[in-house]
C-alpha positions, 0 to 999 in steps of 0.5 A: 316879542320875547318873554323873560320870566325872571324868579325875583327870589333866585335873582336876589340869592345870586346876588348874595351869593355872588356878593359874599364870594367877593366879599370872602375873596377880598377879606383873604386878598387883604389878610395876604397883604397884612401878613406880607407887610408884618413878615417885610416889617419884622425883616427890617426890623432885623435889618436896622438891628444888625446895622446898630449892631456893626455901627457899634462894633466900627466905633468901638474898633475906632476907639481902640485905634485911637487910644 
């Protein structure tokens, strides 16, 4: 038969360890991801602006010809 001394204390501060490194890489892995989304978000933003902006500019060239 073999004998495993386990040391309660170290067993639980690996834990912790092992848990608040997951938890910090997690937390890191999420801050990415938002800042990815507000720089996709701010982008469209542009995007949608500058399609207004030629959207104007084609009705008032339409209106020139028109007229």
């Amino acid at each position: 038969m073999i004998v495993v001394k386990v040391n309660i204390i170290l067993l639980a501060v690996l834990f912790l360890l092992a848990f608040a490194l997951g938890y910090m890489m997690r937390t890191a892995f999420i801050r990415k991801c938002r800042d990815r989304i507000l720089e996709l978000e701010k982008e469209m933003m542009r995007d949608n602006a500058r399609i207004l902006e030629l959207e104007k500019e084609k009705v008032e060239l339409l209106r020139k010809t028109k007229l």
